[in-house]
C-alpha positions in Angstrom: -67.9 -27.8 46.0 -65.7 -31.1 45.2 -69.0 -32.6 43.5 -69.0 -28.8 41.0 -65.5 -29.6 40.5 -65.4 -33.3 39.1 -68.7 -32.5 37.2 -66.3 -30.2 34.6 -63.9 -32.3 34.9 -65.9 -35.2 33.5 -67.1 -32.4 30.8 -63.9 -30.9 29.3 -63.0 -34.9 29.0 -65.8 -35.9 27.4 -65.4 -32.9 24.6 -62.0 -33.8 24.1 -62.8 -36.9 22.6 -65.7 -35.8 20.9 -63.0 -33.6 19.1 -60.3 -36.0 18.9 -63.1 -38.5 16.7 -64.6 -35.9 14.9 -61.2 -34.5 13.5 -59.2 -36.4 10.8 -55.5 -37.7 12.0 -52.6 -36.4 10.8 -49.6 -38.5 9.5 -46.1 -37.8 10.7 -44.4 -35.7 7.7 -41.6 -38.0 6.1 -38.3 -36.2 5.4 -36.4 -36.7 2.2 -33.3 -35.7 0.7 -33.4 -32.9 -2.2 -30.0 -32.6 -4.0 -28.6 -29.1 -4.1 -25.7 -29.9 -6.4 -25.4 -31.1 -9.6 -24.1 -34.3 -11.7 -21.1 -33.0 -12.0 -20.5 -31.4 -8.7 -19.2 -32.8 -5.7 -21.4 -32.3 -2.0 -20.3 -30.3 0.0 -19.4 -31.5 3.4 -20.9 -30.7 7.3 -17.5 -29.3 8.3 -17.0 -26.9 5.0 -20.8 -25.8 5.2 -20.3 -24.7 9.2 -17.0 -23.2 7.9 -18.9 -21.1 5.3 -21.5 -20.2 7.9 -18.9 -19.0 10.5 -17.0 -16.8 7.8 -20.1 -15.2 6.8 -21.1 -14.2 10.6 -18.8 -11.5 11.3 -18.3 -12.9 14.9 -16.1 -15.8 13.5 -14.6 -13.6 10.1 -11.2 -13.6 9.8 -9.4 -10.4 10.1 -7.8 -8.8 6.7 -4.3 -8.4 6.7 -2.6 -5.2 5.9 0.2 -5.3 4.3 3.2 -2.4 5.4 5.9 -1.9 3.0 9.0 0.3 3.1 9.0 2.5 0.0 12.8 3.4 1.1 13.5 -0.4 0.2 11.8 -0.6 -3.4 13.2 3.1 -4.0 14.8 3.2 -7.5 17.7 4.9 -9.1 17.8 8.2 -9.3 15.8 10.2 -12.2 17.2 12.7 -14.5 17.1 16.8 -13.4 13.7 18.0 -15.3 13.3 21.1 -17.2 14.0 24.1 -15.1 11.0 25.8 -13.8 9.4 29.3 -13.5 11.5 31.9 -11.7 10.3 32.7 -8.2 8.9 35.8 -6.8 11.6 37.9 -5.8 13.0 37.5 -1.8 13.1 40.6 0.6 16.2 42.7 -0.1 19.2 41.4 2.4 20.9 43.5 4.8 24.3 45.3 3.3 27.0 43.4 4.2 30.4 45.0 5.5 32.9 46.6 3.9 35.5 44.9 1.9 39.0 45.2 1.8 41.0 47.9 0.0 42.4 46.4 -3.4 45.7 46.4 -4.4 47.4 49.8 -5.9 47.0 49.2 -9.9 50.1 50.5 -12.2 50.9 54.0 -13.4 49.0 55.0 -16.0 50.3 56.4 -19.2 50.6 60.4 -19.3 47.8 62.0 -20.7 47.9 64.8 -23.5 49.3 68.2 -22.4 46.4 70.3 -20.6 45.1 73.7 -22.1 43.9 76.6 -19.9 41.0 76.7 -22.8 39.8 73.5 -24.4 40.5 73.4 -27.8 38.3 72.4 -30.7 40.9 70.8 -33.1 42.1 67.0 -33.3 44.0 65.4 -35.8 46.1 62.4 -36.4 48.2 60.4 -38.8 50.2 57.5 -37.8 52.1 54.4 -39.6 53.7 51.3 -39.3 56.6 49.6 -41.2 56.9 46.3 -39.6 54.7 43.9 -41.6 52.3 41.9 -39.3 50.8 38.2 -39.7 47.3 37.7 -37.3 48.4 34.6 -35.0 45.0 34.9 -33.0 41.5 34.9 -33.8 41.2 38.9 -32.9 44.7 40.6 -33.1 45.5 44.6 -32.1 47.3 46.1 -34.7 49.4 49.0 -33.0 51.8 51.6 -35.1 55.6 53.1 -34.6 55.7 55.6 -37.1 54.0 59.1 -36.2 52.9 61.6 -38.6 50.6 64.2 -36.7 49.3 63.8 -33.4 47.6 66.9 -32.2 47.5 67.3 -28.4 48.5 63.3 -28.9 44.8 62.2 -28.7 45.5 59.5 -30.2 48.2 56.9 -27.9 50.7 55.1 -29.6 51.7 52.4 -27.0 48.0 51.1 -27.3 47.3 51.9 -31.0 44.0 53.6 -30.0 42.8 57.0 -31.2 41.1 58.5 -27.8 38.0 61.2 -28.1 38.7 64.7 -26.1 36.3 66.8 -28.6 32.4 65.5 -29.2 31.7 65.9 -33.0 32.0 64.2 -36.0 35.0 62.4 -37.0 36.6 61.4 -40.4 39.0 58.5 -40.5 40.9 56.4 -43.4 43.2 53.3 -43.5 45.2 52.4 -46.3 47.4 48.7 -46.1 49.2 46.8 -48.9 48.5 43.1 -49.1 50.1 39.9 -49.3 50.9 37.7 -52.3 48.6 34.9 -51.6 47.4 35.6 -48.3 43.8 37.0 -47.2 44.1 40.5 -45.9 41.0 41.0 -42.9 40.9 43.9 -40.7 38.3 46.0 -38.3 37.7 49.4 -37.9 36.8 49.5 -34.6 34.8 51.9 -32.4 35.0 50.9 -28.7 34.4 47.1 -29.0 32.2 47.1 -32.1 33.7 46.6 -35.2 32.3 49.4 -37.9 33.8 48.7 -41.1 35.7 46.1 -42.6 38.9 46.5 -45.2 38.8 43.1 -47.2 41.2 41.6 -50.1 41.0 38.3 -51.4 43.7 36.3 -51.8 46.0 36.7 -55.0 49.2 36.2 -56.7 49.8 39.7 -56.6 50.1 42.8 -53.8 47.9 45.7 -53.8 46.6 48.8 -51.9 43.5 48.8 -49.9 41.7 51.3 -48.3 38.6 51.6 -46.3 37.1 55.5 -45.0 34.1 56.2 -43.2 33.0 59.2 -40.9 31.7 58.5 -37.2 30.0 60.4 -34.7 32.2 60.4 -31.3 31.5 61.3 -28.0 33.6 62.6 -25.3 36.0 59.0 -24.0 35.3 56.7 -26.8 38.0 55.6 -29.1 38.7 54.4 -32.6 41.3 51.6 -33.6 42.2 48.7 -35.9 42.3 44.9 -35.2 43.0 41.8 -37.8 40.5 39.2 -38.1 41.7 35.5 -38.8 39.9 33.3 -40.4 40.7 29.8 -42.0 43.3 30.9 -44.4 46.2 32.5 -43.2 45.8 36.4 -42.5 49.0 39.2 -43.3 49.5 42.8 -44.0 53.1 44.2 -45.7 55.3 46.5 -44.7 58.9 47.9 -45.2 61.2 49.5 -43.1 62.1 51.8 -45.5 58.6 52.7 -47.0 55.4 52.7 -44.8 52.8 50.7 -46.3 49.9 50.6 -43.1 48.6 54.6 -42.9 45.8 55.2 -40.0 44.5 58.8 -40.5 41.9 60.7 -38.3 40.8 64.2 -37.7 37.6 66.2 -36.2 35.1 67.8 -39.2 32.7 69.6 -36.8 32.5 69.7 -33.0 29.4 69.0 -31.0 29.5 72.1 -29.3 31.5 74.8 -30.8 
């Protein structure tokens, strides 16, 4: 068995060197530098290339820093209000709340026109004034202290208003005398709308000026007369011996007769 052994033995030698001859040897590869930068350019070092190569594996990256700032800290002054927006839809209807308090007793009225057992379909009135009267505000009453006619006194002297009792159609008239050099501006007024103006331009003499006009009235409105002052000074002229300011009023047709 020993002699089987070294005969193979002796055999894969000898073909090794067969081999060994009939092949060609191999020299040892020489390693040379290459540059990998140019002219110009500097190399780059062992320490800088591992450096790169650590960055680049995500094992040795460095971490990103966040940066957390306080917006309360850079917050600026404060804007102007913007353009008001679109109303909202409207909220659910409240609860009612409690009762108030009683108010305070007001004054005693004036006493109103003597009562009929049957209304009556008539009104009529014609008053005047004799004091003469310069506007000192923008809107001034004009009130009168002469009476003509005042049937069932529908119309009330302490506030210079004519007050409607009888629905219908109404016919009224005012008549002043101007003042040298001064504007003369007035309202007819019905309620708190002024529906007709008496105008007179200023001038170096006095005249008479009238306005008319018919309104239809209903039960509680009233009629009256107010100065309106404008840039030049406004006046109306009187005496008290002659009465130059006439208000006149009186019911044409009732509404319901």
């Amino acid at each position: 068995m020993s002699a089987v052994f070294l005969l193979l033995l002796v055999c894969s030698a000898d073909v090794g060197a067969v081999l060994e001859k009939a092949l060609p040897r191999r020299e040892p590869r020489r390693l040379s530098c290459v540059r990998c930068c140019g002219p110009s350019e500097q190399p780059v070092s062992i320490i800088s290339s591992r450096y790169t190569r650590m960055s680049s594996d995500p094992a040795y990256s460095v971490p990103k820093v966040q940066p957390n700032i306080d917006i309360t800290i850079l917050k600026g002054e404060k804007g102007e209000m913007g353009e008001k927006g679109y109303p909202g839809a409207v909220g659910k209807e409240g609860e009612r709340g409690l009762r108030g308090l009683n108010g305070r007793k007001g004054q005693k009225g004036q006493p109103g026109p003597q009562g009929h057992s049957c209304k009556q379909l008539y009104a009529a009135f014609s008053v005047g004034r004799r004091k003469t009267l310069h506007s000192s505000d923008y809107f001034q009453h004009v009130t009168f202290d002469t009476e003509f006619v005042n049937l069932y006194k529908h119309f009330n002297m302490f506030s210079g208003k004519f007050f409607c009792y009888v629905a219908g159609i109404y016919y009224f008239s005012l008549n002043v005398h101007t003042w040298n050099f001064k504007e003369t501006y007035l309202h007819l007024m019905k309620n708190e709308k002024e529906v007709a103006i008496l105008y007179a331009q200023p001038s170096d003499r006095s005249i008479m000026q009238s306005q008319s006009l018919m309104l239809d009235l209903q039960e509680g409105e009233e009629v009256w007369v107010r100065m309106f002052k404008r840039e030049r000074e406004n006046a109306i002229y009187s005496e008290e011996s002659d009465v130059y300011i006439i208000f006149n009023g009186h019911l044409i047709k009732p509404a319901v007769e």
